[in-house]
Every structure is written in structure tokens, then in C-alpha cells.
VEXGU-391262 format. One record per residue: residue in three letters; z, y, x of N, C-alpha, C, CB in turn. Coordinates in Angstrom, 1 decimal. Glycine has a CB too. Layout:
<nodes>
resn: ALA	nz: Z	ny: Y	nx: X	caz: Z	cay: Y	cax: X	cz: Z	cy: Y	cx: X	cbz: Z	cby: Y	cbx: X
...
</nodes>
This chain:
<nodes>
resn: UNK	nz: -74.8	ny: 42.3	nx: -48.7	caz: -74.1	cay: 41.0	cax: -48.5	cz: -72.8	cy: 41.3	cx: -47.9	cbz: -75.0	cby: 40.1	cbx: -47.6
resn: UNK	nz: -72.6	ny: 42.3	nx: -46.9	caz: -71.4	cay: 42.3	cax: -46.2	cz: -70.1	cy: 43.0	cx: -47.2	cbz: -71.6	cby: 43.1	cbx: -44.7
resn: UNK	nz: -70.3	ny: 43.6	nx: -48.2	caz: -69.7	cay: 43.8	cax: -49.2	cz: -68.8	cy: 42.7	cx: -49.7	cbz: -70.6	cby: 44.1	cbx: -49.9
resn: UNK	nz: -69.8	ny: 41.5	nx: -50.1	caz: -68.9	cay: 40.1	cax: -51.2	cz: -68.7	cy: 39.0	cx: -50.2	cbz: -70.1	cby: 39.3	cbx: -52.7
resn: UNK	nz: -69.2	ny: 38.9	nx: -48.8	caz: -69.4	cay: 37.8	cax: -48.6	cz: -68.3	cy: 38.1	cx: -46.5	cbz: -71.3	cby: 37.3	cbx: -49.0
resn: UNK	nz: -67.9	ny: 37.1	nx: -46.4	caz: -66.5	cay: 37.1	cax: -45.2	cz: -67.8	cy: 37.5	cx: -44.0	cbz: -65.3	cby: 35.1	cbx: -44.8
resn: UNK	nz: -67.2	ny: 38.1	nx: -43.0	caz: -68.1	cay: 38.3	cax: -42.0	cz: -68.3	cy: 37.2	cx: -41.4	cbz: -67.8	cby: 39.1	cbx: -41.1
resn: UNK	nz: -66.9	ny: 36.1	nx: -40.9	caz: -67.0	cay: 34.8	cax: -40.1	cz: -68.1	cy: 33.8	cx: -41.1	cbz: -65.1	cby: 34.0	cbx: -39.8
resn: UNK	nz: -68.8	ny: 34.0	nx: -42.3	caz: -69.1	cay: 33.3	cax: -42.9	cz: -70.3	cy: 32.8	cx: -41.9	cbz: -69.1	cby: 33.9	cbx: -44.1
resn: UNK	nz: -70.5	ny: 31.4	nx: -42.3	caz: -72.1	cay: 31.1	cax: -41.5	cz: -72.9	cy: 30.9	cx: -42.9	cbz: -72.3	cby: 29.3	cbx: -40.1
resn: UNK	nz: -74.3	ny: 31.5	nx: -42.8	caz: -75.5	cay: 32.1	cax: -43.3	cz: -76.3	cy: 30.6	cx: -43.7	cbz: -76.4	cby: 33.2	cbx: -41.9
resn: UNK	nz: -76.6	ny: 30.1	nx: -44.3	caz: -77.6	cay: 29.2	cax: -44.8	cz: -78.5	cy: 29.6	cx: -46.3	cbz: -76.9	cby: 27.9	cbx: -45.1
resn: UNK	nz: -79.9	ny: 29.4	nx: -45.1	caz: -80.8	cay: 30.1	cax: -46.1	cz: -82.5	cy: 29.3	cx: -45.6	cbz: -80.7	cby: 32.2	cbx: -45.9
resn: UNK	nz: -83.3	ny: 29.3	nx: -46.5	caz: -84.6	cay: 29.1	cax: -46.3	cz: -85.3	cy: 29.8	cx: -45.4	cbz: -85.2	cby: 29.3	cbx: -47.4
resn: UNK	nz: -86.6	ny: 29.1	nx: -44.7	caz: -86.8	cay: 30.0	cax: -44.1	cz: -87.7	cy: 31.5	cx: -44.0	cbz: -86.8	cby: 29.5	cbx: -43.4
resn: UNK	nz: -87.1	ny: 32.1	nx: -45.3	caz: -87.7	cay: 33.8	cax: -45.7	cz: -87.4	cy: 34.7	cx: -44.6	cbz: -86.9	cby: 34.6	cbx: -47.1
resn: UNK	nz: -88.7	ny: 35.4	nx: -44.2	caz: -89.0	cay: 36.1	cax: -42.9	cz: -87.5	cy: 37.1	cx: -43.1	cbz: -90.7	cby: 37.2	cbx: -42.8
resn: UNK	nz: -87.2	ny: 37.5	nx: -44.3	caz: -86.0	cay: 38.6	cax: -43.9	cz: -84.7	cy: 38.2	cx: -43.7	cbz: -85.9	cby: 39.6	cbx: -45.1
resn: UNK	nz: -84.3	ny: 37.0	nx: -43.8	caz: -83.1	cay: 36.6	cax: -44.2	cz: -82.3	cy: 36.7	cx: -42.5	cbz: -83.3	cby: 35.0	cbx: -45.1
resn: UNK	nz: -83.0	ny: 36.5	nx: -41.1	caz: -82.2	cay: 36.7	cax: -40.4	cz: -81.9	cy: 38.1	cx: -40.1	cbz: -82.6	cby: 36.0	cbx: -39.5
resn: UNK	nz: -83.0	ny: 38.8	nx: -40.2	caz: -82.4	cay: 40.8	cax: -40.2	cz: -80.7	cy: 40.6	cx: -40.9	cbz: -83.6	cby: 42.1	cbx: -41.8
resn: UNK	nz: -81.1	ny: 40.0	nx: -42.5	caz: -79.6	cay: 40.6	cax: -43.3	cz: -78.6	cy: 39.3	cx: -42.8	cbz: -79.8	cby: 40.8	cbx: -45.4
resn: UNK	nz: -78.7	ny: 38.6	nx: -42.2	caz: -77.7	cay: 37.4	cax: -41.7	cz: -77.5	cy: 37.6	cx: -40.1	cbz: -78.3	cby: 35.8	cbx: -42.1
resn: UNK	nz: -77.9	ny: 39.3	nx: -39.4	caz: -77.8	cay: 39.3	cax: -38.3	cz: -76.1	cy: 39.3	cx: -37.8	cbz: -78.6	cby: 40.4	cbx: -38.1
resn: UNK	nz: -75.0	ny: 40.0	nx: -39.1	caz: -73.8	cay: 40.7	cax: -38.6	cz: -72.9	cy: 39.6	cx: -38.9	cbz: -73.5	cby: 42.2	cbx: -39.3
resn: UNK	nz: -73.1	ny: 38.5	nx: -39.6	caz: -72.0	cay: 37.3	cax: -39.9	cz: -72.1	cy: 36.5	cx: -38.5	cbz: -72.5	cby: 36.1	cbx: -41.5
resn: UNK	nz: -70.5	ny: 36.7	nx: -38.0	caz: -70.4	cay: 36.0	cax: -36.9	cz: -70.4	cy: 34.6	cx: -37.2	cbz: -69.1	cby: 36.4	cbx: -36.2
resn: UNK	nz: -70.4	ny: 34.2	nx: -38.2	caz: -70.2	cay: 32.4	cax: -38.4	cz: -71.9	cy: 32.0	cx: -38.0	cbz: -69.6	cby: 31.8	cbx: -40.5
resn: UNK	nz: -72.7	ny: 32.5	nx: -37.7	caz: -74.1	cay: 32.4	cax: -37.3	cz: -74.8	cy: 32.5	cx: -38.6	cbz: -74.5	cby: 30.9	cbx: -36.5
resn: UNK	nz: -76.4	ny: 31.6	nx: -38.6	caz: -77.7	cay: 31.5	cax: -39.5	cz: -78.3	cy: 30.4	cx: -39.4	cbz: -78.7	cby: 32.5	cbx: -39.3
resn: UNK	nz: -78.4	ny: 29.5	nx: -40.3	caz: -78.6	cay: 28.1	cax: -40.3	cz: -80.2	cy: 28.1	cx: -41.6	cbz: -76.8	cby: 27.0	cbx: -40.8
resn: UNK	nz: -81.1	ny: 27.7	nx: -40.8	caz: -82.6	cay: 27.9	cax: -41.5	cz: -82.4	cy: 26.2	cx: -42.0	cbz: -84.2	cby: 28.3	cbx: -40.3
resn: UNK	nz: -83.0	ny: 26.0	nx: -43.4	caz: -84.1	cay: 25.0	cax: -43.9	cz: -84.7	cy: 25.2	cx: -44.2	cbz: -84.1	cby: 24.2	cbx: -44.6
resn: UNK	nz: -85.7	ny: 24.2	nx: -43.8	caz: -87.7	cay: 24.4	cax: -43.4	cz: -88.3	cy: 23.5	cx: -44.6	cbz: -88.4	cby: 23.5	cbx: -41.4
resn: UNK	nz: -88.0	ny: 24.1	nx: -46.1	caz: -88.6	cay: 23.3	cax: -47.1	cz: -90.1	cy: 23.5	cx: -46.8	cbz: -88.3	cby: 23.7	cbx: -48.5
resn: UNK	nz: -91.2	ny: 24.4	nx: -45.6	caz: -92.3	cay: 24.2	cax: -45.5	cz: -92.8	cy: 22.7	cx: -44.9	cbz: -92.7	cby: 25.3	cbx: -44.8
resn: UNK	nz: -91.5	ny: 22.5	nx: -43.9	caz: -91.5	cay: 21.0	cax: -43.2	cz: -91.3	cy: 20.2	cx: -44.1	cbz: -90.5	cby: 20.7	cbx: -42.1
resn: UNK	nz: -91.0	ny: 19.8	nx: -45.6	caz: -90.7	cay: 19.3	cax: -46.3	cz: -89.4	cy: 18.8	cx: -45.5	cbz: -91.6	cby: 18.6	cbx: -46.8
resn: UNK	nz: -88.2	ny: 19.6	nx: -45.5	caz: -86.8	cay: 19.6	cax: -44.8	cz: -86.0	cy: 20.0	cx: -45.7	cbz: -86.6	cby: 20.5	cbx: -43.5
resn: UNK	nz: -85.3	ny: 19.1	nx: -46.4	caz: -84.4	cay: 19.8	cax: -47.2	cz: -82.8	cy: 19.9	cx: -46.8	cbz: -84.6	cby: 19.2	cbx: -48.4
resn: UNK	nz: -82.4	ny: 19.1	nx: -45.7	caz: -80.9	cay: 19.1	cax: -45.0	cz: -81.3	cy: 19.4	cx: -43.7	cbz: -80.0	cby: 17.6	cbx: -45.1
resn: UNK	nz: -80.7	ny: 20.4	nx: -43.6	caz: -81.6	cay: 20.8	cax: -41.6	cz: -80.6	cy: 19.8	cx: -40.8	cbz: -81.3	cby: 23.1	cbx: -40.5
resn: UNK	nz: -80.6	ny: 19.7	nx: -39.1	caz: -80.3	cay: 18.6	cax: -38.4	cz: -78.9	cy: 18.9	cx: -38.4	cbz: -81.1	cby: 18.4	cbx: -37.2
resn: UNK	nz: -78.3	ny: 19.7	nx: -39.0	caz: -76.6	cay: 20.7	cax: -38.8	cz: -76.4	cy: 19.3	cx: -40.2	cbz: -76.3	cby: 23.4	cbx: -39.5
resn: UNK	nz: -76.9	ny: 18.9	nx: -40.8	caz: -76.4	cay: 18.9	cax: -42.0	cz: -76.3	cy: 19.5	cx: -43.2	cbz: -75.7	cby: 18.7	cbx: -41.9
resn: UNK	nz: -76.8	ny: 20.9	nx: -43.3	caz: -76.7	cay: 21.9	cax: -43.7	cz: -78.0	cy: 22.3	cx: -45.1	cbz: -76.8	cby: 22.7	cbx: -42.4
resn: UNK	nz: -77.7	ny: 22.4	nx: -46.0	caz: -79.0	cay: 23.0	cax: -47.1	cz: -78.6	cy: 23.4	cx: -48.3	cbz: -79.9	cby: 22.0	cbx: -47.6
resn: UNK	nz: -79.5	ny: 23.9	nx: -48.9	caz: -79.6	cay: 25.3	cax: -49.9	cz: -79.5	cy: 24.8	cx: -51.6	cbz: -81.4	cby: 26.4	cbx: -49.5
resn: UNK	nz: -79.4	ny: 23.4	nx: -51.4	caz: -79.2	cay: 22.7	cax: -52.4	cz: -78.3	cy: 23.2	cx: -54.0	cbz: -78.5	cby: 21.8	cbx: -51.5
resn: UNK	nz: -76.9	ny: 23.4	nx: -53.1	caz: -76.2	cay: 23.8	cax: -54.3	cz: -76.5	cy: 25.2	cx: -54.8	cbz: -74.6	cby: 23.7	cbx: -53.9
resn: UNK	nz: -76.8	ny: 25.7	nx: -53.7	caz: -77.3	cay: 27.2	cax: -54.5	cz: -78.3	cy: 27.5	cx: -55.2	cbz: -77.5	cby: 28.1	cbx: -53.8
resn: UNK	nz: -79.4	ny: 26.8	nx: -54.5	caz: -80.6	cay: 26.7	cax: -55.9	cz: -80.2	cy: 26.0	cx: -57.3	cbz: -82.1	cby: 25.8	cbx: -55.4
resn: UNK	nz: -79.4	ny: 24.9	nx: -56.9	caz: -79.0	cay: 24.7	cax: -58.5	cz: -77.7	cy: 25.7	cx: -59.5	cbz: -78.5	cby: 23.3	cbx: -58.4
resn: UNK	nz: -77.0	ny: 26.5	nx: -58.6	caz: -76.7	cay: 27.2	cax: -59.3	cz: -77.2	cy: 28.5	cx: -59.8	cbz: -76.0	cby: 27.3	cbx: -58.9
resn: UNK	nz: -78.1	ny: 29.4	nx: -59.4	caz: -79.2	cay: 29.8	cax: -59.7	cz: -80.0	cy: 29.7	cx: -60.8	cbz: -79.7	cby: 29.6	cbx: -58.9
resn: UNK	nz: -80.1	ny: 27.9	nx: -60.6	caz: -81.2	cay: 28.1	cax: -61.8	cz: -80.6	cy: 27.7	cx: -63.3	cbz: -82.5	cby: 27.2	cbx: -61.4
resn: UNK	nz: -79.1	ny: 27.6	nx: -62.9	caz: -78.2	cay: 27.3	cax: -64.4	cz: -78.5	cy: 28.8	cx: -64.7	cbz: -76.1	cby: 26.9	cbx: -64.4
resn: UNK	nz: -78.1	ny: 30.0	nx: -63.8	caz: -78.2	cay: 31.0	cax: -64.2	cz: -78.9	cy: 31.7	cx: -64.6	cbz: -77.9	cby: 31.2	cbx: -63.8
resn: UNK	nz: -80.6	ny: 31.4	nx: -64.5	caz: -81.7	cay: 31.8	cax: -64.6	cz: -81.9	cy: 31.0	cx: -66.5	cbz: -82.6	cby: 31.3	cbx: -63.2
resn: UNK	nz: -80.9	ny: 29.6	nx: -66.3	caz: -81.7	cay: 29.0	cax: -67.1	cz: -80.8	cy: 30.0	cx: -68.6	cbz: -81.6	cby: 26.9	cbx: -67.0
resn: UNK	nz: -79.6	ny: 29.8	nx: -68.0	caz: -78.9	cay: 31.0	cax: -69.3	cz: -79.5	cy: 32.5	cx: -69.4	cbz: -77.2	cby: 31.2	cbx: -69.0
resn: UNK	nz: -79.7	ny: 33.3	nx: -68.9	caz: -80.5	cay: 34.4	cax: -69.0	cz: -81.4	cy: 34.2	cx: -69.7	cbz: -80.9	cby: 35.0	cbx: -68.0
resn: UNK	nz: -82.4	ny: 33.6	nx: -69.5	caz: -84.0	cay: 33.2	cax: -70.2	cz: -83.6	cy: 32.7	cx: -71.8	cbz: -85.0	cby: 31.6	cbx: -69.2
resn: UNK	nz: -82.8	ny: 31.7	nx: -71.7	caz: -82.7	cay: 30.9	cax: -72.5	cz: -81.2	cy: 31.2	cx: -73.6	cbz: -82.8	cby: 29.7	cbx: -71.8
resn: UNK	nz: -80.4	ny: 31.9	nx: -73.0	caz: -79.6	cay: 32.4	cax: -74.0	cz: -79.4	cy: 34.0	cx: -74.3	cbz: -78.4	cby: 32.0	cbx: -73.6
resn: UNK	nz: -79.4	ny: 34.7	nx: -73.3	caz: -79.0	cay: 35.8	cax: -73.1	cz: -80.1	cy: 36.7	cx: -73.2	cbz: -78.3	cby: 35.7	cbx: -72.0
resn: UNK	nz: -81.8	ny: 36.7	nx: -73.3	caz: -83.0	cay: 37.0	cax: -72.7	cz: -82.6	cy: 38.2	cx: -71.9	cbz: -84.0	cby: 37.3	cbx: -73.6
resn: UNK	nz: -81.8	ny: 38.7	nx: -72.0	caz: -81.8	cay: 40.3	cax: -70.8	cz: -80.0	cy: 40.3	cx: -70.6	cbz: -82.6	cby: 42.4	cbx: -72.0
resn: UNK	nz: -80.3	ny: 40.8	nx: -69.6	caz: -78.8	cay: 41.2	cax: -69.0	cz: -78.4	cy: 42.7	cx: -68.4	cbz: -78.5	cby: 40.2	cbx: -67.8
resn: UNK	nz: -77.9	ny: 43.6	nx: -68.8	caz: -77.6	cay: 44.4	cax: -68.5	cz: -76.9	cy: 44.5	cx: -66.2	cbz: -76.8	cby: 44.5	cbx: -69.9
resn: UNK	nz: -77.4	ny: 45.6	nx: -65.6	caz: -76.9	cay: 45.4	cax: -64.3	cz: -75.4	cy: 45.5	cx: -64.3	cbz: -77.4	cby: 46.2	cbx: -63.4
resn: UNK	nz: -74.9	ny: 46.3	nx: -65.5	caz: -73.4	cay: 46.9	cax: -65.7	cz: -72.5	cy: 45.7	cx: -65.7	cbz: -73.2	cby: 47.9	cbx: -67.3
resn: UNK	nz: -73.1	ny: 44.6	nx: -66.4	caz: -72.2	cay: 43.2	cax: -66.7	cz: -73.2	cy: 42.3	cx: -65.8	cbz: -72.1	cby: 42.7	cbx: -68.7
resn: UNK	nz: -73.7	ny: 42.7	nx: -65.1	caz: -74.2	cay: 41.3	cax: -64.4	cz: -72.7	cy: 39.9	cx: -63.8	cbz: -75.2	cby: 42.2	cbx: -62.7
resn: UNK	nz: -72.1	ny: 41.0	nx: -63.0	caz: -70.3	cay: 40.3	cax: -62.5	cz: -70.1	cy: 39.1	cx: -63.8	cbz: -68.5	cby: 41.8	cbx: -62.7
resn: UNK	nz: -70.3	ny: 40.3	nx: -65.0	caz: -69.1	cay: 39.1	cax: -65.9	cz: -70.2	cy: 37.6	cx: -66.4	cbz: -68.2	cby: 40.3	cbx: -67.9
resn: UNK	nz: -71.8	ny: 38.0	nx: -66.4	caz: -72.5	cay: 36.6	cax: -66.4	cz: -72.4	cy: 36.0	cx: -65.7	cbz: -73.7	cby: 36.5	cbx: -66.5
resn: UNK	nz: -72.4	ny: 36.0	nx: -64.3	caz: -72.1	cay: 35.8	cax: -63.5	cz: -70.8	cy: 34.8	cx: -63.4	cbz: -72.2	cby: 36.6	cbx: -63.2
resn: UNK	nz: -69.7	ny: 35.2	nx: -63.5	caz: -69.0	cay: 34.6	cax: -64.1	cz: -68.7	cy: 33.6	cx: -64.7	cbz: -68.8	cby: 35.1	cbx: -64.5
resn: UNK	nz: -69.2	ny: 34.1	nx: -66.3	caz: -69.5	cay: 32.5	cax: -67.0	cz: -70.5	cy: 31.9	cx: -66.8	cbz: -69.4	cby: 32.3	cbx: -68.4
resn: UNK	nz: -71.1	ny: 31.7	nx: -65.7	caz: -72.0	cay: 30.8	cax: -65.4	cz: -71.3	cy: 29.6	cx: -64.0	cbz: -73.5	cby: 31.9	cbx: -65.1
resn: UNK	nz: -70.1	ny: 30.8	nx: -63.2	caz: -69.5	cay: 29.8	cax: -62.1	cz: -68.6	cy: 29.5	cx: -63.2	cbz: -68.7	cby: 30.3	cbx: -60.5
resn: UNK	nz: -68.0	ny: 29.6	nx: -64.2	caz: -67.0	cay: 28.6	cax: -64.8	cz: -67.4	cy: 27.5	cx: -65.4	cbz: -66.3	cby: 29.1	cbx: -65.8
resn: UNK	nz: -69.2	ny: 27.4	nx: -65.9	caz: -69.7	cay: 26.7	cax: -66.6	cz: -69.8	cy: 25.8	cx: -65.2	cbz: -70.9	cby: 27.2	cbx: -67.6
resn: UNK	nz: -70.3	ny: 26.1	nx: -64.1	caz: -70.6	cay: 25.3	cax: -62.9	cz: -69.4	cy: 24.7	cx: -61.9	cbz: -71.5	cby: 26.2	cbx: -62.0
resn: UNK	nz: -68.0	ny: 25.1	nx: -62.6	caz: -67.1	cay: 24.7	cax: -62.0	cz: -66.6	cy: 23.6	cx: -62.8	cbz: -66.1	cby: 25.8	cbx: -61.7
resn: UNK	nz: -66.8	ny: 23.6	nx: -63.9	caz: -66.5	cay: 22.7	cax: -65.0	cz: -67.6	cy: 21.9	cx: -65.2	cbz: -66.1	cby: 23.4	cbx: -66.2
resn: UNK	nz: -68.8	ny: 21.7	nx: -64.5	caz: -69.9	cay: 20.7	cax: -65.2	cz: -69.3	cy: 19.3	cx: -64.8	cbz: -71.8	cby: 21.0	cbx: -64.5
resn: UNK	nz: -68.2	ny: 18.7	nx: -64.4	caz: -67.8	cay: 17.6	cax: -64.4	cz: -67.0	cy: 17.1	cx: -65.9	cbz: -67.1	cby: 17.5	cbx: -63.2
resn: UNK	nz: -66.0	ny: 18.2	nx: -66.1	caz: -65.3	cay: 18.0	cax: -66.7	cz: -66.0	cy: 17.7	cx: -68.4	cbz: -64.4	cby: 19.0	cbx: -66.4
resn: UNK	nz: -64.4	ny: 17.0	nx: -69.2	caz: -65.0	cay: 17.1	cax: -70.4	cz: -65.0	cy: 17.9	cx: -71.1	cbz: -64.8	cby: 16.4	cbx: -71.0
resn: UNK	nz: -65.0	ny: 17.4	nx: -72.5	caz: -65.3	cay: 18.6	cax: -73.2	cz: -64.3	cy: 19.1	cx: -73.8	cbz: -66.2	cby: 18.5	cbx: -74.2
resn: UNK	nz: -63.1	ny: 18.5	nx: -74.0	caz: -61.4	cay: 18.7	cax: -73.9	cz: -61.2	cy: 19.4	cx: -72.6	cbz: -60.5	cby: 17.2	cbx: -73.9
resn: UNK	nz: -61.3	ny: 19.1	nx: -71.4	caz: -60.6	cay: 19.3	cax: -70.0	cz: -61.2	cy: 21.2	cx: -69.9	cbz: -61.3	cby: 17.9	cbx: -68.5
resn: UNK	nz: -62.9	ny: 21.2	nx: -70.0	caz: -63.8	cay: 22.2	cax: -70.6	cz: -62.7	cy: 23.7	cx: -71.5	cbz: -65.0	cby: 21.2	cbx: -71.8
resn: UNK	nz: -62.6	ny: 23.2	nx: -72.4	caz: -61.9	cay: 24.1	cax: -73.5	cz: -60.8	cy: 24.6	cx: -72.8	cbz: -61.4	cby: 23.2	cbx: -74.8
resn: UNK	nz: -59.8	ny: 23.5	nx: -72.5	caz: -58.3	cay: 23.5	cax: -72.1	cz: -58.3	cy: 24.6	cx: -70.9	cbz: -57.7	cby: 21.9	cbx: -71.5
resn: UNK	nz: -59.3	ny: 24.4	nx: -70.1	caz: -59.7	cay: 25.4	cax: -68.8	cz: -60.1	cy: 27.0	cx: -69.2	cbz: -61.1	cby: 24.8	cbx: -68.0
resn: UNK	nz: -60.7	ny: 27.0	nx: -70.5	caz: -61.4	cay: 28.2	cax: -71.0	cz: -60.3	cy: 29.2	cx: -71.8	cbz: -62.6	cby: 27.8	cbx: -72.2
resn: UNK	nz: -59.5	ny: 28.2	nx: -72.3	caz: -57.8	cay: 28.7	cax: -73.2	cz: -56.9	cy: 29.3	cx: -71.8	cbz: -56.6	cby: 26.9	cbx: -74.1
resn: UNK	nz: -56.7	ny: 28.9	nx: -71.1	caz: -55.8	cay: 29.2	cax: -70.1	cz: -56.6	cy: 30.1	cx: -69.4	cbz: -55.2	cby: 28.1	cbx: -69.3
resn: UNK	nz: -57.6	ny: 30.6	nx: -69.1	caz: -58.2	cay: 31.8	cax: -68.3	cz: -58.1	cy: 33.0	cx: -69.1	cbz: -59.6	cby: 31.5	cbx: -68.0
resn: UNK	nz: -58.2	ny: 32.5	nx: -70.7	caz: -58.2	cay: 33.8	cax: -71.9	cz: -56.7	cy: 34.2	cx: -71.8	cbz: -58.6	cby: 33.3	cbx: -73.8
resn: UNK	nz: -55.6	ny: 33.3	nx: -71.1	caz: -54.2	cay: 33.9	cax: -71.2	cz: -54.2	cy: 35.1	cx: -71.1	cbz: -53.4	cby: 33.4	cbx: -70.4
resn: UNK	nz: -53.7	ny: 36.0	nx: -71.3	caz: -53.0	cay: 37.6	cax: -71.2	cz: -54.2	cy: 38.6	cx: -71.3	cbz: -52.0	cby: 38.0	cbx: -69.5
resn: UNK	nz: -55.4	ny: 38.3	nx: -71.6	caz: -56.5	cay: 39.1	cax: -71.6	cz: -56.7	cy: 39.2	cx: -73.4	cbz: -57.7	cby: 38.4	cbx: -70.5
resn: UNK	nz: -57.1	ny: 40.4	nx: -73.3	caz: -57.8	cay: 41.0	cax: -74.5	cz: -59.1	cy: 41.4	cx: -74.9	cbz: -57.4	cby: 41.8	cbx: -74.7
resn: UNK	nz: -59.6	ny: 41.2	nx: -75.9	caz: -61.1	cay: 42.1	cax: -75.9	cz: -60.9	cy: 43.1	cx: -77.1	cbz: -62.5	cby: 41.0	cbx: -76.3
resn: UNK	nz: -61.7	ny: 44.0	nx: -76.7	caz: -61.5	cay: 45.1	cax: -77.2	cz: -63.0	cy: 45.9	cx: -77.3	cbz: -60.4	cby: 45.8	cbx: -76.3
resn: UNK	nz: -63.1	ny: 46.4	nx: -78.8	caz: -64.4	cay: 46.3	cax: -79.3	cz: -64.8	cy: 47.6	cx: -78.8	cbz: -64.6	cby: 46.0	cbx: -80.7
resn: UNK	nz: -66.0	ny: 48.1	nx: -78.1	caz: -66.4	cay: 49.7	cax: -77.8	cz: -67.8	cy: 49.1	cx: -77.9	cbz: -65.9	cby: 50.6	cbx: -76.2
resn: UNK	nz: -68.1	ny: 50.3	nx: -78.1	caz: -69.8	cay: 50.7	cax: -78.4	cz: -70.6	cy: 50.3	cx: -77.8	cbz: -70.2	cby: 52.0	cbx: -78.3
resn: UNK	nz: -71.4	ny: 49.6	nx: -77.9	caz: -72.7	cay: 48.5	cax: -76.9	cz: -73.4	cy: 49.7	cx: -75.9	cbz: -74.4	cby: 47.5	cbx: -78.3
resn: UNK	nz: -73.6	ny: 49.4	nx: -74.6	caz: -74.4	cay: 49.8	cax: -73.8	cz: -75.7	cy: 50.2	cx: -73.8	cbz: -74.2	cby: 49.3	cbx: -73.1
resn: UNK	nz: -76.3	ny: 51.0	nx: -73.3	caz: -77.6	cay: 51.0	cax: -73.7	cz: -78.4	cy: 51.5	cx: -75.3	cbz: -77.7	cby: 49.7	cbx: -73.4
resn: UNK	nz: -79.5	ny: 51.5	nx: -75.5	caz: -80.2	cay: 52.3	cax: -76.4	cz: -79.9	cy: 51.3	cx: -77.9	cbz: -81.8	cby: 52.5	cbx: -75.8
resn: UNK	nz: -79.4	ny: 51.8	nx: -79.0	caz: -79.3	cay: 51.4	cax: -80.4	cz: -80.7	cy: 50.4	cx: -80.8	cbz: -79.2	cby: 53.0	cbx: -81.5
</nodes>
């Protein structure tokens, strides 16, 4: 985690026995929701809301589009799955128009698929 994520960051997470070990070194603190309490916004205001739903766009595209994902490209699913979640307001014009201007100055370029034939 200390890799992708700011150290001042504050930690919000369920409450899984491991999560304060790995949320020990983020000075922004560790903020628990107690979905066993049936708690889904703790008393900070605070919950895990948006992230389980991003998650499970992502889960739902893996399963359902993609069935396997390589770890090499995990980043770039990843990816189009926050563009799909940054854009779930927009339309389907505004959608496009956003997808054209990110392809600006980038190329694809065909090489040999990863993994076993």
C-alpha cells in the first residue's frame, strides 16, 4: 500500500483483523466500519461505500467480459474500469468525446500476446 497510496492518507476500511497492521504507517490515521453492527457510515461520517462499488464494476468486467486478466496488465484494466467509473454520469456523446481525447498522441502497436498460444 505505501507504494500507490500518500502516507498523510487516512485509511478507511471494514473491520478485517489485518487492516490495522497494514494501515499502521499512514499518518492521516484508520477509520473502521462495523458492517457486523450493521454500520455502514461510522460516526466520522466515513464508509467503504464507493469502493465496494468500484470493485465490483471491476469484478463485474473481469467475470463478465474479460474472464481472466493477466497480472502484467492488471494497471491498464484497471484503468478502463476508473474511466468507465469516472464517466458513469456522463452521456454517451460526453463518454466517447472523453475516450477520443485520452487516445490523443498515443499509439497501439501490435506484439505478440503474453502468455501460452
Amino acid at each position: 500500500m505505501e507504494a500507490v497510496i500518500h502516507p498523510s492518507a487516512r485509511i478507511v476500511t471494514d473491520e478485517l483483523k489485518s487492516y490495522p497492521k497494514a494501515a499502521k504507517d499512514f499518518t492521516g490515521g484508520h477509520s473502521t466500519v462495523k458492517h457486523s453492527d450493521y454500520e455502514y457510515v461510522n460516526p466520522e461520517g466515513l464508509h467503504t461505500n464507493t469502493a465496494e462499488s468500484f470493485f465490483a464494476l471491476l469484478k463485474r468486467g473481469v467475470h463478465g467480459t474479460f474472464h481472466h486478466i493477466s497480472r502484467q496488465h492488471l494497471f491498464r484494466y484497471c484503468d478502463e474500469f476508473s474511466f468507465h467509473w469516472d464517466e458513469r454520469f456522463a452521456t454517451d456523446t460526453m463518454r466517447r468525446d472523453a475516450a477520443v481525447k485520452g487516445a490523443e498522441g498515443k499509439r497501439l502497436m501490435y506484439r505478440q500476446p503474453i502468455g501460452e498460444p
